[in-house]
Structures are given as structure tokens and as C-alpha cells.
C-alpha positions as CSV (number, residue, x, y, z in Angstrom):
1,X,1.9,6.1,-10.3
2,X,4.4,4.3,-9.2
3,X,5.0,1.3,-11.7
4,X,4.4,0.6,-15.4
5,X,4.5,-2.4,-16.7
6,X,2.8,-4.4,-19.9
7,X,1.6,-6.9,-17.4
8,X,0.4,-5.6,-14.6
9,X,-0.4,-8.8,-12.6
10,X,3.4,-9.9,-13.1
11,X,5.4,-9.4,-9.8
12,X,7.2,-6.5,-9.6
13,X,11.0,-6.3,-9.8
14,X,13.2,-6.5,-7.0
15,X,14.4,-2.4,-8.2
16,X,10.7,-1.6,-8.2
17,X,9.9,-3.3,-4.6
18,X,12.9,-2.0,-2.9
19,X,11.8,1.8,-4.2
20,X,8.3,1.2,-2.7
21,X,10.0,0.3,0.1
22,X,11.4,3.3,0.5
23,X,8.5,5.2,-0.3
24,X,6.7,3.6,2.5
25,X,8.9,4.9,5.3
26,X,5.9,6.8,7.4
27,X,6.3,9.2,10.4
28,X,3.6,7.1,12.3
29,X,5.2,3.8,14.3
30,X,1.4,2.1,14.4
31,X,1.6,2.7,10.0
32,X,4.9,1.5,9.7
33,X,3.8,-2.3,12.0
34,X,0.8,-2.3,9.4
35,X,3.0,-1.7,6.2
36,X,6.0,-4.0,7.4
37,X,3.7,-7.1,8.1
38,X,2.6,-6.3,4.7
39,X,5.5,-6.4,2.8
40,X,6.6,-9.6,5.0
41,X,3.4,-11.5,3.5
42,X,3.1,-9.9,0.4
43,X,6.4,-8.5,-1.1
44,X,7.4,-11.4,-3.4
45,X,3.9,-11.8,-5.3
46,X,3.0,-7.6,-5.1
47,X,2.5,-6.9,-8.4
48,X,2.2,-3.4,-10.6
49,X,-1.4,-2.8,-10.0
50,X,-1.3,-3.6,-6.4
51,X,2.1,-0.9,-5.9
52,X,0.1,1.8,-7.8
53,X,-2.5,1.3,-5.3
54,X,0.1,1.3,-2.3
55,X,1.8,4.3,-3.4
56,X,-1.7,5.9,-4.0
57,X,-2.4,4.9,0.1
58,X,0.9,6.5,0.9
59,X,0.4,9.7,-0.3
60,X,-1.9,10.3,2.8
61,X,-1.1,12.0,5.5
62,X,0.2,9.8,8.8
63,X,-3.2,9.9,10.2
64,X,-5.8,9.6,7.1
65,X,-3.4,6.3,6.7
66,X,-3.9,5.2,10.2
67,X,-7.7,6.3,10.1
68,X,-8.2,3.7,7.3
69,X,-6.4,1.3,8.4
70,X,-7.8,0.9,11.9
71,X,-11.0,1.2,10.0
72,X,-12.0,4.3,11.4
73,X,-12.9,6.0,8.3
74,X,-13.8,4.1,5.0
75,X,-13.0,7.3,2.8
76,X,-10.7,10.1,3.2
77,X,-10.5,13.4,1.3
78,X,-7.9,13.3,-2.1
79,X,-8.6,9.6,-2.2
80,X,-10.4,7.9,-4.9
81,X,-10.9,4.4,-3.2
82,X,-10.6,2.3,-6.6
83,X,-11.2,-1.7,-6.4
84,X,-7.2,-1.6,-6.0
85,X,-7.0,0.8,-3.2
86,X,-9.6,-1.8,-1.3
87,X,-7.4,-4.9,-2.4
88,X,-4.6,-3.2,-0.7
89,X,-6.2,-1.9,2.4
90,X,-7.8,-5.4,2.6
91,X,-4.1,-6.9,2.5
92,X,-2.6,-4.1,5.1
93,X,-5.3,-4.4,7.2
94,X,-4.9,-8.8,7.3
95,X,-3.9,-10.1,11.1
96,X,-3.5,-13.3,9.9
């Protein structure tokens, strides 16, 4: 996990968001567009439960990542696909 907080639909701190930040850095161009779009919609209101679920996407390789986002898998192995991992996706995966 990647935050702990009492309240975990409270935003997350501006230490806390810059670390995930970091921690999102991927080797893939195509993950980074997806991830950056999502922090540029999403960073001010991202809140503890949301960043656990990030970090949990970013521990997946470059292309499991890619796979799920592009929708080309729904599951991948080492992944348990919690109601927040699907929030998340859902949010990365926005166009809009």
C-alpha cells in the first residue's frame, strides 16, 4: 500500500500525490499518455483508496498495464481486481 490515512476518501496530500507520481514513471510511452491524462483530471480530488489502487495497477509489468488498459485483457496474473482497482482503470481508461 501506498497510503494510510483515517479517512480514506479525503484527498491525498500534495507529499503523498507527488510520491505516486513518481512511482508511476513506466517504461511504456502508450502507459505513461494513459497515466498523465489521469493525473491531469484526477490528481487534486485522488484520494487514499483510489492511490492504493494505482500503486496496486503499477506494480504490473509495462505490458499487463497496457493490456488492461487498452482493454485487451480484463484480468491479469498477481492482480486481485478489487471494486478499487476497477474505479481506477475506469478513470485511466476515461477519453473524455
Amino acid at each position: 500500500m501506498i497510503v494510510q490515512t483515517a479517512a480514506p476518501e479525503l484527498p491525498i496530500d500534495a507529499r503523498a500525490l507527488s510520491k505516486l507520481r513518481w512511482r508511476c514513471r513506466r517504461g511504456l510511452l502508450e502507459n505513461d499518455l494513459f497515466i498523465e491524462r489521469f493525473f491531469a483530471r484526477h490528481a487534486q480530488t485522488l484520494n487514499a483508496r483510489q492511490a492504493d489502487a494505482l500503486g496496486q495497477l503499477m506494480d504490473l509489468s509495462d505490458n499487463d498495464l497496457l493490456d488492461l488498459l487498452l482493454g485487451r485483457k480484463s484480468q491479469v496474473p498477481g492482480l486481485d481486481m478489487d471494486s478499487d482497482c476497477v474505479e481506477v482503470l475506469a478513470l485511466l481508461r476515461n477519453t473524455h
